[in-house]
TORPA-4810 file (N, C-alpha, C, O; in nm, 3 decimals):
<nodes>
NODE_1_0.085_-0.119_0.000_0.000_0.000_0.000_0.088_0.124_0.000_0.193_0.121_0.064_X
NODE_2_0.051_0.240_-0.072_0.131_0.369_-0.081_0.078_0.431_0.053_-0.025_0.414_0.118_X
NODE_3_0.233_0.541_0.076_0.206_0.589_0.184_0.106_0.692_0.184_0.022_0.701_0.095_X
NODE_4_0.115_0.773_0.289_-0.002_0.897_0.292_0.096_1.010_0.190_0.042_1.065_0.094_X
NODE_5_0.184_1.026_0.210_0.276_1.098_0.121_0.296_1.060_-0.024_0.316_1.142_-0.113_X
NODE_6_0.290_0.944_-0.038_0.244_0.918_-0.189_0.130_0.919_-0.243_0.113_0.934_-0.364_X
NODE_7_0.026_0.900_-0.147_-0.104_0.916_-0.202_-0.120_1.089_-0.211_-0.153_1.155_-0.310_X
NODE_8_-0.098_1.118_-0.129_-0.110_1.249_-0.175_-0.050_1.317_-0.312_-0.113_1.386_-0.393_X
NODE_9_0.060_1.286_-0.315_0.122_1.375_-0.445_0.096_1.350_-0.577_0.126_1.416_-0.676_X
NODE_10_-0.004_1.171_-0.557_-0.099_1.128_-0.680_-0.182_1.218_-0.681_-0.162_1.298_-0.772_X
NODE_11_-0.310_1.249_-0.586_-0.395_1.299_-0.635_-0.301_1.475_-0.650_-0.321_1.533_-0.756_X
NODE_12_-0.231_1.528_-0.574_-0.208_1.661_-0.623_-0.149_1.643_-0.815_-0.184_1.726_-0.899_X
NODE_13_-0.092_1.565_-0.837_-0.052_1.561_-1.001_-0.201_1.497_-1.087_-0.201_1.492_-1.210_X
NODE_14_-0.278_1.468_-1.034_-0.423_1.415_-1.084_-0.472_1.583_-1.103_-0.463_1.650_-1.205_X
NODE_15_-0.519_1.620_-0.985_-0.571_1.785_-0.968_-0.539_1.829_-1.065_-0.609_1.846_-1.165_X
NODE_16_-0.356_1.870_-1.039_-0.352_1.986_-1.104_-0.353_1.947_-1.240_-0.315_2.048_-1.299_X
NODE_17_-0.377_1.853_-1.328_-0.370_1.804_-1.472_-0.445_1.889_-1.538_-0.419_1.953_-1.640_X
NODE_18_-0.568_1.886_-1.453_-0.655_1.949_-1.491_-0.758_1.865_-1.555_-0.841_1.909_-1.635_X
NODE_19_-0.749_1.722_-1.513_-0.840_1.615_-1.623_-0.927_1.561_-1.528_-0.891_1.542_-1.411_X
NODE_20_-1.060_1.529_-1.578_-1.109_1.458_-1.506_-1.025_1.355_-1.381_-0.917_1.295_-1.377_X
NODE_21_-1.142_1.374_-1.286_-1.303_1.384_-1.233_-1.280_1.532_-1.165_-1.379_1.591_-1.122_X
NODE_22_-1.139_1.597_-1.155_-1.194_1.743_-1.127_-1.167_1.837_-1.195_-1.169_1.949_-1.145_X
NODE_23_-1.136_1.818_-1.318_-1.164_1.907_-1.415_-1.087_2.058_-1.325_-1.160_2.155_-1.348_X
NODE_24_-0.998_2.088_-1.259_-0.994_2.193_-1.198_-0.944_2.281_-1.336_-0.894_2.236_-1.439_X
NODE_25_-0.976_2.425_-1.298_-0.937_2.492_-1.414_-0.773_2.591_-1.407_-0.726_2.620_-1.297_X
NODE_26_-0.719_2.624_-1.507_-0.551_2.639_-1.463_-0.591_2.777_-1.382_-0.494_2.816_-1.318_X
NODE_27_-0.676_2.838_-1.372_-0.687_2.984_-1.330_-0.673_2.951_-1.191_-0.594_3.015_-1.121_X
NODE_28_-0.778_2.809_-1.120_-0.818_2.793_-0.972_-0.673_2.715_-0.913_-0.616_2.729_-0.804_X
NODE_29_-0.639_2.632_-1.029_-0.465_2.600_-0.943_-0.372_2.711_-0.961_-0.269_2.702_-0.894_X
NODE_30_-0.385_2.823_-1.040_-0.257_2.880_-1.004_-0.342_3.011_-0.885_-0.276_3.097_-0.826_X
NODE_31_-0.446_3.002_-0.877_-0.482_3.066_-0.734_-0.455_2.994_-0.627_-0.471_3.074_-0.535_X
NODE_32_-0.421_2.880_-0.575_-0.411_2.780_-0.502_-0.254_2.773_-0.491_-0.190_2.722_-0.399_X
NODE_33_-0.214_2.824_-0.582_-0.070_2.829_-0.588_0.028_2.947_-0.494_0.119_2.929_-0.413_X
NODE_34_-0.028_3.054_-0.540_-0.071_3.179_-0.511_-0.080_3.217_-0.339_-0.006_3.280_-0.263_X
NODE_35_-0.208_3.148_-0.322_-0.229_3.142_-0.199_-0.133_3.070_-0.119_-0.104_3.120_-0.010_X
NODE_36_-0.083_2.972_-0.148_0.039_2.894_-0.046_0.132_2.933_-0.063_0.208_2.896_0.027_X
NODE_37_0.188_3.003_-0.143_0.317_3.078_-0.117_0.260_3.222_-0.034_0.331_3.233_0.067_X
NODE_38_0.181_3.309_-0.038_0.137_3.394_0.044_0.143_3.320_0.184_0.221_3.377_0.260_X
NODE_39_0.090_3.222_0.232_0.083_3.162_0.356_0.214_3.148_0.419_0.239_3.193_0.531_X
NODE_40_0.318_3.070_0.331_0.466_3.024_0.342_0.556_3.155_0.379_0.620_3.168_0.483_X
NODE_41_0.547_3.250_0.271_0.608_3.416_0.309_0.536_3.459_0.471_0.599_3.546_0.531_X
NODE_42_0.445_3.418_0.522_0.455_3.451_0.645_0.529_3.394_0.769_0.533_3.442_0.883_X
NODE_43_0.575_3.304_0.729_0.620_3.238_0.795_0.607_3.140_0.930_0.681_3.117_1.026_X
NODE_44_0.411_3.072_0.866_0.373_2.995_0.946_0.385_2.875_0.962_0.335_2.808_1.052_X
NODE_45_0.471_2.829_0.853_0.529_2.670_0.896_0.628_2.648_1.005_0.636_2.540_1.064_X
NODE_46_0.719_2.771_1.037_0.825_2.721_1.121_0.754_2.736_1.274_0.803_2.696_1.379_X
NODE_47_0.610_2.813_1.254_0.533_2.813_1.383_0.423_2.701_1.387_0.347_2.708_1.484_X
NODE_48_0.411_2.639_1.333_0.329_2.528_1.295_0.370_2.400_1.411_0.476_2.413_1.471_X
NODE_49_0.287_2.283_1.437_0.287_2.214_1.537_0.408_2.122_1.393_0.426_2.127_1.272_X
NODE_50_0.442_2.072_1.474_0.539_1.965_1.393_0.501_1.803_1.474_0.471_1.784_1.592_X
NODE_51_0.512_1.715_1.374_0.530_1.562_1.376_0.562_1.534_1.551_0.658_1.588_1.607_X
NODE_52_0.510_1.485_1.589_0.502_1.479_1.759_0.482_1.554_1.853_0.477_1.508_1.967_X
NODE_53_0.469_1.660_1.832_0.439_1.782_1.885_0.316_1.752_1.985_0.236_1.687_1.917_X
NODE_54_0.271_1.768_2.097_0.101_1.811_2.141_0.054_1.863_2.108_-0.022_1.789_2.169_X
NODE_55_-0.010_1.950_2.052_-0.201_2.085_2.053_-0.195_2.096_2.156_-0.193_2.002_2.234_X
NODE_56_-0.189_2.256_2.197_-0.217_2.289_2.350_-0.354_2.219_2.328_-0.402_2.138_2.249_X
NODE_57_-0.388_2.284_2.426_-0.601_2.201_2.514_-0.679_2.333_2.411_-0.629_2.444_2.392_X
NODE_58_-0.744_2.308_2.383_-0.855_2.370_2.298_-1.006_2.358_2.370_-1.034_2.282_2.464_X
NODE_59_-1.078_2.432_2.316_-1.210_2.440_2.319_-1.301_2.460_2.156_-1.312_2.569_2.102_X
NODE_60_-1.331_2.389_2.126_-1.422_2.413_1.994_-1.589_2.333_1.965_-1.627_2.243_2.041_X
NODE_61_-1.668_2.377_1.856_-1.795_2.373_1.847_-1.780_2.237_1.767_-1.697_2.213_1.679_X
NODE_62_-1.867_2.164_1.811_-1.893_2.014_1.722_-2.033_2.104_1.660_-2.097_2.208_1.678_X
NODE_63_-2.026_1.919_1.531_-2.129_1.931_1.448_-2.299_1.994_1.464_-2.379_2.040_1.383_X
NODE_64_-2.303_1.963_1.646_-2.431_2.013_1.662_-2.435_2.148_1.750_-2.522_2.170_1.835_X
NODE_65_-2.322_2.240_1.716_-2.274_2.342_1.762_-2.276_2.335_1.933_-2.313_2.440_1.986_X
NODE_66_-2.240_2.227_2.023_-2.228_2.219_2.114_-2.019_2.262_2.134_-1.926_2.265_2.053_X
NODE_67_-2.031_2.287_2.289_-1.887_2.343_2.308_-1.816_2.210_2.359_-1.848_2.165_2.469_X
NODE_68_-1.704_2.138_2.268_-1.652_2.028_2.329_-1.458_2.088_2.403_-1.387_2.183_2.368_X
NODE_69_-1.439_1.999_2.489_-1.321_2.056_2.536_-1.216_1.937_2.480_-1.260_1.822_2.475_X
NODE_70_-1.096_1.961_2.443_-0.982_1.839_2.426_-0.994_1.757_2.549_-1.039_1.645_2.573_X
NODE_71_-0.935_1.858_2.624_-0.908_1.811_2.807_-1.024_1.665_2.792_-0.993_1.546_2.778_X
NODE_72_-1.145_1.718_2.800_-1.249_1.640_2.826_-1.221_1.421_2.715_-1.240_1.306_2.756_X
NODE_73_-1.175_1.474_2.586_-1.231_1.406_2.490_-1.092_1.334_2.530_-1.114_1.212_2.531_X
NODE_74_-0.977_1.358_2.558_-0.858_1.301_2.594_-0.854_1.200_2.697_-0.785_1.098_2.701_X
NODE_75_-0.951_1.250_2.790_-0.993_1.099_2.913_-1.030_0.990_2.840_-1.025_0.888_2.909_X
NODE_76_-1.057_0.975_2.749_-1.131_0.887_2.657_-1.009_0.786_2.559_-0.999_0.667_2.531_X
NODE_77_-0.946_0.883_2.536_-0.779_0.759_2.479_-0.770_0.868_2.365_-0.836_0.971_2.373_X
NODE_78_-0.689_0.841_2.261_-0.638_0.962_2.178_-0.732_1.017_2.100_-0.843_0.968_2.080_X
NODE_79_-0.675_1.157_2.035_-0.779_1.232_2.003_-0.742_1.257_1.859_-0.633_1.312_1.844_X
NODE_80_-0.814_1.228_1.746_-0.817_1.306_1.591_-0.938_1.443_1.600_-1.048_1.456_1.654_X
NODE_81_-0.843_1.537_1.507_-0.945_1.619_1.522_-0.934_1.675_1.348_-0.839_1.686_1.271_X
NODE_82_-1.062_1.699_1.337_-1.105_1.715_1.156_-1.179_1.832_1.154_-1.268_1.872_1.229_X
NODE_83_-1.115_1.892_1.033_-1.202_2.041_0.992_-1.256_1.990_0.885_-1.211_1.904_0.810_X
NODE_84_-1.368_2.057_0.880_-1.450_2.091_0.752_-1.513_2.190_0.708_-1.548_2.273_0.792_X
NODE_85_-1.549_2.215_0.565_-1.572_2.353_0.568_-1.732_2.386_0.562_-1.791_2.469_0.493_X
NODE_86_-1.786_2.288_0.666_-1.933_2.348_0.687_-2.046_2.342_0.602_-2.027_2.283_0.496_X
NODE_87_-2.139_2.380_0.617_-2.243_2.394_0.504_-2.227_2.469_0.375_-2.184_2.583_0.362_X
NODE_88_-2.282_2.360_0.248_-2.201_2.444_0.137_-2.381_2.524_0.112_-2.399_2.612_0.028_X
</nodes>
């Protein structure tokens, strides 16, 4: 099985082809392009959590806009945590 690092850089050379199934268009990858070097010039990777690192303790809204705590969800055994971008 390929790693997560290889699977990824398949679908990023799939994307940016520009060929089906996402058809992306060259205007929206080189905005995408664009945008991550804007991000990078700030210089938020070297402030970024790195590969073993903890997440301080957080507080954030689950799906049914209730307030969940890490602290809390961590008694429980390890924690994944997933963004999404909400209602389209």
């Amino acid at each position: 099985m390929a790693s997560l690092q290889q699977r990824l850089d398949e679908f990023k050379k799939s994307f940016e082809s520009g060929a089906p199934p996402y058809n992306a268009p060259y205007e929206a990858i080189e905005t995408m392009h664009r945008a991550t070097a804007e991000l990078k010039a700030t210089g938020i990777e070297e402030r970024a959590l790195k590969v073993g690192h903890r997440a301080p303790s957080f507080t954030l809204f689950n799906q049914d806009h209730a307030q969940i705590e890490s602290t809390d969800l961590l008694r429980h055994g390890p924690l994944v945590v997933s963004f999404f971008r909400g209602h389209w």
